[in-house]
N, C-alpha and C positions, 0 to 999 in steps of 0.2 A: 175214668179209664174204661177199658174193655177187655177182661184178660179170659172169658168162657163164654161161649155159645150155644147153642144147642139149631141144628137142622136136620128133621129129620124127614122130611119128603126123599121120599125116591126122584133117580135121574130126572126121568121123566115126567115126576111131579113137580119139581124144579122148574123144566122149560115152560110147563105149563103153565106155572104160578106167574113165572113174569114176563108172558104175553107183552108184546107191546105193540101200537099202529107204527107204521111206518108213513116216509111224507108223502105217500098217494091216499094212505086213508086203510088201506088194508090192515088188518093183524094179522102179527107175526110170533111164530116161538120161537127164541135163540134155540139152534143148534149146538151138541158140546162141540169143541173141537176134537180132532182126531183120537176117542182114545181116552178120551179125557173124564168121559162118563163112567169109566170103568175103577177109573184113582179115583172117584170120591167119594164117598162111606159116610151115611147117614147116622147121627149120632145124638143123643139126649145131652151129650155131655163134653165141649168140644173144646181142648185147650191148644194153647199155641204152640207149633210144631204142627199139629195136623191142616191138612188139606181143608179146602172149603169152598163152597160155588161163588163164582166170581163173573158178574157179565160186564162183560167194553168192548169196545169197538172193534170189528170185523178187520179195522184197515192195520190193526198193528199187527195182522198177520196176511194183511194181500191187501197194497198199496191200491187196489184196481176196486176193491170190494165198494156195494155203494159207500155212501157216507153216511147213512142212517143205519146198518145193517149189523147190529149186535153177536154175539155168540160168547156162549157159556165157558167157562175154562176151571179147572180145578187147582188153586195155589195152596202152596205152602204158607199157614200166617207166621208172620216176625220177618221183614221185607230184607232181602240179603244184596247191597248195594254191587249191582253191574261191574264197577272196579275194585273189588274186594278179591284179594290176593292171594288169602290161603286156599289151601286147596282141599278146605273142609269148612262149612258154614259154622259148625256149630263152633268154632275156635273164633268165634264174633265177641268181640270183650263188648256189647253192649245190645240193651234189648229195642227191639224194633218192633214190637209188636202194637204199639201205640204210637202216633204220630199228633202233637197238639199242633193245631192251626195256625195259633201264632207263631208257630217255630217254623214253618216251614220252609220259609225262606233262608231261615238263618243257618240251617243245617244240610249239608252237601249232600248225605245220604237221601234228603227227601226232596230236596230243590233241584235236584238233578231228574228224576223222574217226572217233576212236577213240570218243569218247562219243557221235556221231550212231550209231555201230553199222556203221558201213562197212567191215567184216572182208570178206575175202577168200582164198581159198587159191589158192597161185599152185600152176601144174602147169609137169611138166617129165620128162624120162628122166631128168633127174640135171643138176649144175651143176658147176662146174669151178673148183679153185682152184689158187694158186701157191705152191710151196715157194720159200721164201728159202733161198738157198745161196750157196757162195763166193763166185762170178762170175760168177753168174746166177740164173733161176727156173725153179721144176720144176712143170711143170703135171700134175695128178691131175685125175680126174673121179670123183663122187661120187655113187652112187644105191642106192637099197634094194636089197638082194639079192633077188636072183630065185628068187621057192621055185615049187615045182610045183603049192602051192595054188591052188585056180579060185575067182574071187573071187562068186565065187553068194552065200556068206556075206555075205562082209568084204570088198571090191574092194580097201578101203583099209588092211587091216592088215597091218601088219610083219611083215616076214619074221623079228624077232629080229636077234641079234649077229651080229656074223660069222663065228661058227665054226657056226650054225645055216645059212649058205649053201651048205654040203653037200648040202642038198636039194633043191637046183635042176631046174628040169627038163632033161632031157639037150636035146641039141641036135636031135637027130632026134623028140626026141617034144615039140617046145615047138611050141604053135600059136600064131599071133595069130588065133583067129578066136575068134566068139561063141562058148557053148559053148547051146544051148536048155535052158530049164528051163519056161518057162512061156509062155503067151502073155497079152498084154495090150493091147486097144484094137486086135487085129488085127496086133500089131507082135511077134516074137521077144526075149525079154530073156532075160537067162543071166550066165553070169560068164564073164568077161575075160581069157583064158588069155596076151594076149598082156605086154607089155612093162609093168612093174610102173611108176604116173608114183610121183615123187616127189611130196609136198603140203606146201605151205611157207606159214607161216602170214603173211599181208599185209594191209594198210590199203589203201584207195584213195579215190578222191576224184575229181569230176566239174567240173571248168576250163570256163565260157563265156568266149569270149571279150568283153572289156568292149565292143565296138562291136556285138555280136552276133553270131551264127555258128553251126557244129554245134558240141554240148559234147561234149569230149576227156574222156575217163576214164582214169585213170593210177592205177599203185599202188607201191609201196614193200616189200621183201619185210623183214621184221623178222628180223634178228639174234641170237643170244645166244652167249654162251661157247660155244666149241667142247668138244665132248665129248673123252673120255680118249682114244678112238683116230683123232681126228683132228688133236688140239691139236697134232703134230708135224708138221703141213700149215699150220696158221694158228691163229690163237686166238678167232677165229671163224666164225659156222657160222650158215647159214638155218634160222628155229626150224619145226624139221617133225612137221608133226602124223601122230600114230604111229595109225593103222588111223581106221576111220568114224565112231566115235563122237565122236573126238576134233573129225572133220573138222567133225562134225552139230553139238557144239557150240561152236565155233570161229564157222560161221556162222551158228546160230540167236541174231540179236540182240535179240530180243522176250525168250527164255527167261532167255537166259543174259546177264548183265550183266557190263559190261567189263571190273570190276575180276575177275569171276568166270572172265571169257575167258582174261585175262593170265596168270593159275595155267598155261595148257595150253602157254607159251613156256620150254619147258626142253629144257637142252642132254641129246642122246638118243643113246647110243651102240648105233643100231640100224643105221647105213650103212657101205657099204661102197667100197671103189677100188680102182683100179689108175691107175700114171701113162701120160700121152699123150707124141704129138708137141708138138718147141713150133709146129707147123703151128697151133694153136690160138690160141695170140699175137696172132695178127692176124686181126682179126675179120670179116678180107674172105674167111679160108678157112673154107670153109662145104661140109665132104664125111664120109666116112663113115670118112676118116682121121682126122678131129680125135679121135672116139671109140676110134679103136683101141688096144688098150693094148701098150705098149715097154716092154722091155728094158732097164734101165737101166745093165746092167752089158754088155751085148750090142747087135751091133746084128742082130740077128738076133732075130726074133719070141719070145716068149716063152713057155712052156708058160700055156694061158688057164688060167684058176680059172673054175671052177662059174659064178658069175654073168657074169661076161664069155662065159663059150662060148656063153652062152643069150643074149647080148646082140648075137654074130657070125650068131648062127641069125635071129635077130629081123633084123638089119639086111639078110643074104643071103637071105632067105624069100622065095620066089617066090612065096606065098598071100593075101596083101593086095592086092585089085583096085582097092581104094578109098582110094589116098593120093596126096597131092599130092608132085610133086619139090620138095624143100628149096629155096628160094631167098635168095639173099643179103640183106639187109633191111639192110645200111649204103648209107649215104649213096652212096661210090662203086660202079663197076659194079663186078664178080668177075674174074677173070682169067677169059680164055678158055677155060683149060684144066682149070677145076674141073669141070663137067659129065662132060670126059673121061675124068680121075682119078677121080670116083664111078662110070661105071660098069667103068675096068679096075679098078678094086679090090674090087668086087661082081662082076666076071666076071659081067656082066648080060646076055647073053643070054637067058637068062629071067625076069630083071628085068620086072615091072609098075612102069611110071609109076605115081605116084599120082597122083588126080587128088582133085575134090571132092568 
């Protein structure tokens, strides 16, 4: 299953990260939709109910848009089915925040989105599950390994297995900024040197309410068997889509037809982890600890691995001007002293806020 996340790029690090060509060959950054960049709140610690960046297709908001022509939207996760009646979501007797593959079809809440073409790829740094153990649970965090490749290419292809994480970029030569290849429309496009997102393949769907109102767009991130080297974490796993092509047809809902889509939800032993704090547990802690990986036999920090060192470079990077500070997005406020905690464990001093 998939029940926390964590993304913590700014807006605009977002469009950036998932650059994609179009079918002349150009690269492109999704655009948010109207407004949309302003609802989404960057977060270490991201549970369901909150918002989160979500890119599909251009034409499910202008029939006219090309057919390859993406743009970013901010959803609500736990997907609240189009003919749902009350006239309050949360009075939903069932949870939707996970969608298993095999059921899709069997289930009207997700087979109804699924043959209007309402695909989505949820984004994220990586998502976070729990070990079952004796007397308690072990929380890991899970994301594509971090290679040194610039995604000029492929923004969105896999790094490979785990033993292909070797290749990371060191800590001192990993940038998050653009890198320039070309220019277009007056605007710098390039590839994405910084934090590799994850892409998880999801449904969504658009809630008015019955008395009238603004319509809510929610989505559901779909499930499958967890692959070989994570089944010893849980036995399932968010189905992710492996580099752009996959991502292109994932959301091209005109091309590619749904039964045709569902081929692309297969369990992929391309991710990688290290386990956390159970600071993560609770989903009011929202800092740069939830991410940090422990020791499980120590309690003394552990020697990082390759992808984690680029992921302590990324989170202490003094080079991002353009990011919003993570805020908490549960219901109650945060404790007073998370703010604090984020920046003595960033030794922020030269910490930039982010902003929008």
């Amino acid at each position: 299953m998939c029940g926390r996340t964590a993304c913590t790029l700014a807006s605009d690090e977002v469009s950036r990260a998932c650059s994609y060509r179009d079918r002349g060959g150009q690269r492109r950054r999704p655009r948010w939709r109207d407004g949309d960049a302003d609802k989404y709140r960057p977060s270490y610690n991201k549970s369901p109910q909150s918002t989160s960046p979500v890119l599909l297709s251009q034409r499910h908001f202008d029939k006219d848009a090309p057919v390859d022509e993406c743009v970013l939207a901010s959803m609500r996760w736990g997907l609240v089915p189009a003919w749902f009646k009350e006239n309050d979501p949360k009075k939903m007797q069932y949870s939707t925040n996970n969608c298993r593959s095999e059921n899709i079809l069997e289930k009207k809440t997700y087979k109804d989105p699924l043959i209007k073409g309402q695909r989505c790829v949820i984004l994220a740094d990586g998502f976070y599950e729990w070990k079952r153990q004796a007397k308690d649970k072990q929380p890991f965090f899970i994301y594509f390994p971090q290679t040194q490749e610039k995604t000029e290419d492929d923004p969105a292809t896999s790094a490979g297995n785990k033993e292909d994480s070797e290749t990371v970029c060191p800590p001192e030569e990993a940038s998050p900024d653009l890198t320039e290849v070309h220019i277009e429309g007056g605007e710098a496009l390039g590839g994405w040197t910084g934090w590799k997102l994850l892409t998880m393949a999801g449904l969504f769907d658009c809630w008015t309410p019955p008395g009238g109102g603004e319509p809510l767009y929610t989505y559901s991130v779909i499930t499958v068997s967890a692959s070989l080297n994570l089944e010893s974490i849980h036995d399932r796993m968010p189905a992710v889509l492996d580099g752009e092509e996959e991502v292109r047809r994932w959301l091209d809902f005109g091309e590619v037809k749904s039964l045709d889509a569902m081929k692309l939800l297969q369990s992929k032993n391309n991710l990688t982890f290290h386990p956390v704090s159970s600071l993560v547990n609770n989903s009011r802690n929202n800092s740069p600890e939830c991410l940090q990986p422990v020791d499980l036999n120590s309690k003394k920090e552990p020697k990082p691995t390759a992808s984690s060192k680029m992921m302590m470079s990324w989170l202490t990077s003094s080079a991002p001007s353009k990011r919003k500070e993570p805020t908490c997005e549960s219901k109650e406020e945060p404790e007073s002293k998370s703010i604090g905690a984020l920046h003595e464990w960033l030794q922020g001093a030269n910490k930039k806020p982010r902003t929008k």
